[in-house]
Structures are given as structure tokens and as C-alpha cells.
GUKETOR-269421 format. One record per residue (C-alpha): residue in one letter; x, y, z. Coordinates in steps of 0.02 Angstrom, whole numbers, plus 50000, padded with zeros to 5 digits. Each point is the difference from the previous one (the first is absolute). Layout:
N
aXYZ...
This chain:
159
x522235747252882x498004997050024x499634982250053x499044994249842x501725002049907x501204991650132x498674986049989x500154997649813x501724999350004x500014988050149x498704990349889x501025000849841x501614992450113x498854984450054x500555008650191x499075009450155x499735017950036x500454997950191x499905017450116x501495001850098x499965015950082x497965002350055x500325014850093x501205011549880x499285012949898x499574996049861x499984978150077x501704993549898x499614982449906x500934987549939x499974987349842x500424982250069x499824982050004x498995000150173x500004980950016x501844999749967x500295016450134x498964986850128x501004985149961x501805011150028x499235008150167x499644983150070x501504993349959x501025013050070x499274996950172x500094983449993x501815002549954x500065012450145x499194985450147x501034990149926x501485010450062x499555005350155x500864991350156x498814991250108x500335001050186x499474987650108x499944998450188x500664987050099x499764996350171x501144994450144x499274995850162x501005001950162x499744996250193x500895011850124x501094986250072x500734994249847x501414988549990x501475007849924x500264986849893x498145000449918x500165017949997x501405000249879x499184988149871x498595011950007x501215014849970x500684989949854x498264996549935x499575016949987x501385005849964x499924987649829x497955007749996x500695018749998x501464994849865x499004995349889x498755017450004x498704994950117x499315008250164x500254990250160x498725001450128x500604994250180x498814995950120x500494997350194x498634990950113x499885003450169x499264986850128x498955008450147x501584997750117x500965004549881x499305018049993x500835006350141x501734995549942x499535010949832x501685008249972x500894984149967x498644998249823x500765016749982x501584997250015x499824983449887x499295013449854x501325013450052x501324986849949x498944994449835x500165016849954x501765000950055x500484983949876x499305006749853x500175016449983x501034998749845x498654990449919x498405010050061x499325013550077x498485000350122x498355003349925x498864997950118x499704991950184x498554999450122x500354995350190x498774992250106x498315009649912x498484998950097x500424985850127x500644987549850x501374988850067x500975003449839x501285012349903x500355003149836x501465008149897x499895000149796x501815000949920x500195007449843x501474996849892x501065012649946x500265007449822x501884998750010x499854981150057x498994995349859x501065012649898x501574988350038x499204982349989x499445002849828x501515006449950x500974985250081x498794986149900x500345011249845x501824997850017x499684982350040x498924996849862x501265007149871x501544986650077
């Protein structure tokens, strides 16, 4: 149809004669409300940020001699951090004598890793970069984890 047509009929409607397809042959229009198009694309991503889950990171700093008792209230803080969908970020800092005795920061993430590895998986970790005195692991929670607590508050929410 030639475009002075479409545009009296778009004109005769009170609506817009808005090109959808530029680049077909012949360009494909469309008679519409514009504003009102606008107004339901803007809603539907807001709709759609509103949805998305929002992971934050959390971060749990260790020493390499840590006492076993401090290290499990750390495992249970993160391990609360990674229920509830975030990313745990554990940091181990190493004192200059404590450098040579490096394995035993290993070891310490080793058994981090160890403890929750029904909860997370490893996303990252960095040891000892460019002389820092530090290491770094990022835990990720898994799918199936987060899978299972929302079911279980579901099931609680409907008692």
C-alpha cells in the first residue's frame, strides 16, 4: 500500500504509522498507538529488573593459623551468605613469616572447599599474585542449593 494511504488511515484512527521492518522489501509498517507501545516496553523491563536475582558478594577474611573454633563460625557465616544466593569471597592474609609456612593457608582453603562443597562450587582463586601477602577464593553457590532452599521456604510458607 503507498505511504500517503497507510497515513490517512493511520490519521483517520487518531493512531501512528510506525515502520517496523526498515530493512524488508518493500519496509513493513505498522498502525499503532506509539506512546502506548513506549509505555508497555518500559514496563516490561522494569517488570523484567524487577525479576532478576541480584547476587551479591560477601567477604570472609581468614589468617593461616586460625583457631578452629573461629574458623567454624566463619564456615557457618558463609555458609548462611551462600544459602541465601550470594557469592562468598574468602580472603587468607599472610604475615611476612608467615609466607614460608604457605601450605598451611592452603590447606585452611583446601578444607573451606572441603566443608561446602554441597553448597558451592569454586569460581575463582588467586594465590600469592605478584608478591601480595594475600589469597583469594570466590564461592559460588550452586543451582541445586538454591533449587532446594526455595523449595523448602515454599513448603514452609504454605504450613
Amino acid at each position: 500500500m503507498p505511504i500517503d494511504k497507510a497515513l490517512e488511515r493511520a490519521q483517520a484512527k487518531a493512531l501512528d504509522l510506525v515502520e517496523v521492518a526498515p530493512d524488508a522489501q518493500p519496509p513493513v509498517c505498522r498502525i499503532m498507538d506509539f506512546t502506548k507501545y513506549l509505555y508497555e516496553q518500559k514496563r516490561k523491563q522494569k517488570l523484567a529488573r524487577k525479576k532478576t536475582a541480584r547476587v551479591d558478594t560477601k567477604e570472609v577474611k581468614l589468617r593461616p593459623n586460625i583457631d578452629p573454633h573461629d574458623f567454624g563460625i566463619k564456615l557457618n557465616h558463609s555458609r548462611e551468605f551462600l544459602e541465601k544466593g550470594n557469592k562468598v569471597k574468602f580472603t587468607i592474609r599472610y604475615r611476612p613469616r608467615e609466607m614460608r609456612h604457605y601450605e598451611i593457608g592452603l590447606k585452611v582453603m583446601d578444607r573451606l572447599v572441603e566443608e561446602l562443597k554441597e553448597l558451592a562450587s569454586v569460581e575463582s582463586t588467586t594465590r600469592n599474585q605478584s608478591g601480595l601477602r594475600m589469597q583469594t577464593m570466590i564461592l559460588a553457590p550452586r543451582k541445586e542449593a538454591i533449587a532446594r532452599r526455595d523449595h523448602e521456604e515454599g513448603e514452609a510458607a504454605e504450613n
